[in-house]
C-alpha positions as CSV (number, residue, x, y, z in Angstrom):
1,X,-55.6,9.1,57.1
2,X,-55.8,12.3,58.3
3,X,-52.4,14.6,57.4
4,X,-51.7,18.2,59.1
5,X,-49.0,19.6,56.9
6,X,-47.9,23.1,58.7
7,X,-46.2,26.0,57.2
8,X,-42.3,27.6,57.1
9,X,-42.4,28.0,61.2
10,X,-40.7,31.5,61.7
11,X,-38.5,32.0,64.7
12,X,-39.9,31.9,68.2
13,X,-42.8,33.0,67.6
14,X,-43.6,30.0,65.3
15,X,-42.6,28.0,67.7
16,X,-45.0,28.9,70.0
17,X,-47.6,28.8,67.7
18,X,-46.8,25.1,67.2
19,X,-46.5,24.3,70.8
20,X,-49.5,25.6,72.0
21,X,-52.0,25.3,69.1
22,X,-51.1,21.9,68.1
23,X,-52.5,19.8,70.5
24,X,-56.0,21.2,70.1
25,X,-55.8,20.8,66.3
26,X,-54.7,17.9,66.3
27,X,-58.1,16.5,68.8
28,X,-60.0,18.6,66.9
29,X,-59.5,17.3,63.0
30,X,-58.7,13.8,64.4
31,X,-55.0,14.0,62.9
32,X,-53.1,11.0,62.4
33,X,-49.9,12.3,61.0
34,X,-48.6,16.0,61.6
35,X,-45.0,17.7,58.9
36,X,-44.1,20.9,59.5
37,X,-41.6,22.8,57.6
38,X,-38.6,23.6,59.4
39,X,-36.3,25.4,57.5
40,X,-37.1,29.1,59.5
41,X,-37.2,27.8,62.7
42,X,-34.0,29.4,64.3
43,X,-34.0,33.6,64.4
44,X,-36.1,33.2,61.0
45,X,-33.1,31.5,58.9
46,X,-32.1,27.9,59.2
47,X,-32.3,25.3,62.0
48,X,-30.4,24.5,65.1
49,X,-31.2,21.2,67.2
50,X,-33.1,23.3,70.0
51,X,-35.3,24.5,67.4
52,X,-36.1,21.1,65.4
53,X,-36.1,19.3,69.0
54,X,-38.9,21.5,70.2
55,X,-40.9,20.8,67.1
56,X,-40.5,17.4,67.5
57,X,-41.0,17.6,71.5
58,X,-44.7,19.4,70.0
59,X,-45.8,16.2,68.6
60,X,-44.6,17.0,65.0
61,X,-43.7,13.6,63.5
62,X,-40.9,15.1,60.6
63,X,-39.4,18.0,59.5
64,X,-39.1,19.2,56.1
65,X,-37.1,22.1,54.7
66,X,-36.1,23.7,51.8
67,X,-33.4,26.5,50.8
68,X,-32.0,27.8,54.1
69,X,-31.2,23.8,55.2
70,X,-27.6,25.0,55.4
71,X,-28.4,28.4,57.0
72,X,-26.6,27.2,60.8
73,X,-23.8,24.7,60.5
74,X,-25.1,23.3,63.9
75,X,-27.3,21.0,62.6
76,X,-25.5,19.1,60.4
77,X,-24.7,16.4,63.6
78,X,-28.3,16.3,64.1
79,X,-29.1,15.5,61.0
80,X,-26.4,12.8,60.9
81,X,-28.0,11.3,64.4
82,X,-31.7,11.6,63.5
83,X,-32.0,10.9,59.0
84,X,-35.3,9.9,59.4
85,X,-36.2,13.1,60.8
86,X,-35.4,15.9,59.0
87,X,-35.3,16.2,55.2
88,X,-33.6,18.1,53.0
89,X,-34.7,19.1,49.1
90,X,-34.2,15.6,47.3
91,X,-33.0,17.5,44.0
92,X,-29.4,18.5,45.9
93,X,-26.1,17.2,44.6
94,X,-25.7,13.8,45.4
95,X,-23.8,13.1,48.5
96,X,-25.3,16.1,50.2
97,X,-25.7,14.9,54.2
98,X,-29.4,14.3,54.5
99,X,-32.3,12.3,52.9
100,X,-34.7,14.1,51.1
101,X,-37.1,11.8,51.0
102,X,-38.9,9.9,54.3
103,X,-41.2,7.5,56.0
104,X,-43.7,7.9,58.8
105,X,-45.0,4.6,60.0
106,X,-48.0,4.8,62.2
107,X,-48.7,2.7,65.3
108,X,-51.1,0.8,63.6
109,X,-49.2,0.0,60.4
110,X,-50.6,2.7,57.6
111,X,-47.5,4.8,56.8
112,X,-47.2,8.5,54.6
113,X,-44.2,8.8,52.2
114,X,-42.5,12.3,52.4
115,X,-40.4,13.8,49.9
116,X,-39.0,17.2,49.9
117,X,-38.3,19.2,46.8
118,X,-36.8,22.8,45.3
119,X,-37.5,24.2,42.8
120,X,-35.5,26.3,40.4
121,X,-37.3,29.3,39.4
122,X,-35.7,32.5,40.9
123,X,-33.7,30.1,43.4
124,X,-30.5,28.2,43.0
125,X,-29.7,26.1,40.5
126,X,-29.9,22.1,41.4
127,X,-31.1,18.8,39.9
128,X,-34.8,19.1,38.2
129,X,-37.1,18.3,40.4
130,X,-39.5,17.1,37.9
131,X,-36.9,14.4,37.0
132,X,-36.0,13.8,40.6
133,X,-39.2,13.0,41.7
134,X,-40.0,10.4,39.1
135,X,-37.7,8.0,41.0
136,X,-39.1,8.7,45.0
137,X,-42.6,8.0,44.0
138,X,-41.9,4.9,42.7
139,X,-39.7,3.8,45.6
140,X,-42.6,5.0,48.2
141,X,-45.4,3.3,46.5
142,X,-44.0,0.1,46.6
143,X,-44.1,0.5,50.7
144,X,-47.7,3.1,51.1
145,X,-50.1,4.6,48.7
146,X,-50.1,7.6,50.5
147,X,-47.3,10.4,49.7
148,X,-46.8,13.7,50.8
149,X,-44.8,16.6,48.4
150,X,-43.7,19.4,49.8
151,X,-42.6,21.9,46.8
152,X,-40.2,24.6,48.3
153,X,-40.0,27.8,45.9
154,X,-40.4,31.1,44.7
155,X,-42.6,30.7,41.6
156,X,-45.7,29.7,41.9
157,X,-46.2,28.5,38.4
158,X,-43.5,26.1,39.7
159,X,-45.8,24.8,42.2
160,X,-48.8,24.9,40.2
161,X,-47.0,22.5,37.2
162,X,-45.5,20.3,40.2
163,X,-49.5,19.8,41.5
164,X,-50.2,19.2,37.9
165,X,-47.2,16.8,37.6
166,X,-47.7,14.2,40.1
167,X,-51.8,14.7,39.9
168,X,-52.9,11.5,40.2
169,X,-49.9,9.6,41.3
170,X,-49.3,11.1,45.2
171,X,-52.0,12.2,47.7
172,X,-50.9,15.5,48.5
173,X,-48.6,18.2,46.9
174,X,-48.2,21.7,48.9
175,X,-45.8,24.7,47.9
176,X,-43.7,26.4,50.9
177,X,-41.2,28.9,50.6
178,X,-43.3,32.4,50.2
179,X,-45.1,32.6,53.8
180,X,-48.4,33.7,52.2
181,X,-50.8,31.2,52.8
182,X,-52.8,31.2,49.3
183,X,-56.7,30.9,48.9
184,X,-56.7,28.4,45.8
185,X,-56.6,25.1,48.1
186,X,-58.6,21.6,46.2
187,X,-57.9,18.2,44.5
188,X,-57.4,17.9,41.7
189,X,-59.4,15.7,38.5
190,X,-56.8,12.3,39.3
191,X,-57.2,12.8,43.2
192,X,-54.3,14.7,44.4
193,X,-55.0,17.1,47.0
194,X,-53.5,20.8,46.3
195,X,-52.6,24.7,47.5
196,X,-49.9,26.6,45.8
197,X,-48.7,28.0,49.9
198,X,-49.8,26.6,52.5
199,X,-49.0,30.0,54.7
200,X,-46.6,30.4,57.8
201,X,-46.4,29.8,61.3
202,X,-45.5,33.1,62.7
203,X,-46.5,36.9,63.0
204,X,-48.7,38.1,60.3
205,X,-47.4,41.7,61.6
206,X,-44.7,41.5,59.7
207,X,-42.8,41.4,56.5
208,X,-43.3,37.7,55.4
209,X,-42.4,37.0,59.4
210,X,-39.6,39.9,59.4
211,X,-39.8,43.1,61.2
212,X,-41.4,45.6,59.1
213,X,-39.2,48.6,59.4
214,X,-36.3,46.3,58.5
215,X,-38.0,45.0,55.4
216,X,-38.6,48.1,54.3
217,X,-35.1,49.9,55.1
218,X,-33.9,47.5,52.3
219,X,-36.3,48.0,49.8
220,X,-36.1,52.1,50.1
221,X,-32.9,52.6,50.4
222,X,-31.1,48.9,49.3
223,X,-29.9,48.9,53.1
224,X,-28.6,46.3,54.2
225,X,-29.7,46.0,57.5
226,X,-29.9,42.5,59.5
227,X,-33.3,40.8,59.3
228,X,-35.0,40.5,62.9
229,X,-38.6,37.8,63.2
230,X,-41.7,40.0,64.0
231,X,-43.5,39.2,67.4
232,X,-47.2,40.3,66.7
233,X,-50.3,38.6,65.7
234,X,-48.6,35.2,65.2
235,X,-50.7,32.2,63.7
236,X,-50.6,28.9,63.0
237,X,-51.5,28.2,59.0
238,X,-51.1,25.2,57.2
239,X,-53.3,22.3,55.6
240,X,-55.4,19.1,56.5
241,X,-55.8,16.5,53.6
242,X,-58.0,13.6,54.2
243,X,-56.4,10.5,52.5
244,X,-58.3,7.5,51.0
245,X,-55.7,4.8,53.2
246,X,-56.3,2.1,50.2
247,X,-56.1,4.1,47.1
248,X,-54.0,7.3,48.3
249,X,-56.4,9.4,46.8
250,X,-57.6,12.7,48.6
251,X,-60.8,13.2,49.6
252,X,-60.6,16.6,50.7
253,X,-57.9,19.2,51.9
254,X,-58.8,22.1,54.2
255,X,-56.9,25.8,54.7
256,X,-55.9,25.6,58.9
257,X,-55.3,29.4,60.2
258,X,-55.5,29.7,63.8
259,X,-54.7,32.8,65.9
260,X,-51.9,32.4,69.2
261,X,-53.7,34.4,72.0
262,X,-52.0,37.2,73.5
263,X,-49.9,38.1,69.8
């Protein structure tokens, strides 16, 4: 099984990135299943269903998010209407709308378990996602071998112990969250393919996909001006793992950072 896991898509110009590059990516590296995390996808803060519709629309097969799933109240019928498309972190209170965990079932029968996680460190305060996680695994590998993590936080010693965590017991982990796609990329000893950030899809111009001059207004001068998505030099980052359909093992995971034209 081939999996292309994309990055926090920024705004429009993420969007865009998706729309247009996907296709070609997706002949080139003979992908079988695409995830892309949502969770920036309207104005660079939260979701709306125009946004997580036009990922979809792009031939993006689920959504995963992290700590700005509650960013626009709009989405919260959407998610009620499609469950199966969008997570949310699986470590929120119980009784929180959403699933954070997921199943993508191909045409010809081989299926990818997806769970959604986040973490702790420097972020809000929920259930442990190491303890959470214990439970999802189980309940996925009695229906696939082949599961997906997506680790949504700030530290990435968080990320790193997550990898280290599930090593061996899911096919891919990846950290999202920071928007700065990280060089360290490889599976691990018990076959678990591995990056601490698998990077953006938006403009590199930019303060981790926001304007620069606002960025910087609030860090000289604690301003609190409104954050606006950059428009220049957008790309498309994110990861392919190659997954061993009988075992779940990763053969091999490759960085993906591909330029829009015309950014």
């Amino acid at each position: 099984m081939k999996l292309l896991f994309m990055g926090d898509v920024v705004g429009r110009p993420g969007l865009q990135a998706v729309r247009a590059l996907l296709p070609r990516l997706k002949a080139t590296h003979g992908i079988d299943v695409t995830v892309a995390n949502a969770e920036n996808s309207d104005q660079g803060a939260g979701m709306v269903p125009e946004t997580v519709d036009s990922l979809l629309s792009s031939g993006v097969d689920l959504l995963t998010s992290g700590n700005h799933f509650w960013s626009k109240k709009a989405i919260l019928p959407w998610i009620t209407a499609h469950p199966d498309k969008l997570l949310r972190p699986a470590n929120y209170p119980k009784g929180t709308p959403g699933r954070g965990h997921g199943l993508v079932t191909l045409p010809d029968g081989r299926a990818l378990g997806v769970i959604n996680l986040e973490g702790r460190v420097f972020m809000r305060t929920h259930e442990n996602p190491f303890e959470v996680v214990e439970g999802l695994v189980a309940e996925l590998k009695a229906r696939t071998p082949c599961i997906l993590v997506d680790m949504h936080c700030e530290a990435s010693s968080e990320k790193n112990a997550m990898g280290v965590h599930l090593d061996g017991r899911v096919s891919v982990v990846v950290g999202t969250h920071t928007h700065v796609q990280t060089a360290d990329e490889r599976v691990l000893p018990g076959g678990t393919a591995f990056i601490t950030d698998v990077g953006m899809c938006g403009p590199l111009d930019s303060v981790i996909g926001m304007k620069k001059e606002t960025s910087l207004a609030r860090f000289l001068g604690q301003k609190h001006a409104p954050y606006e998505v950059a428009e220049k030099l957008v790309y498309l980052q994110g990861i392919v793992a190659d997954i061993d359909d009988a075992t779940g093992r990763a053969r091999g995971i490759e960085r993906v950072r591909v330029h829009l034209p015309g950014t």
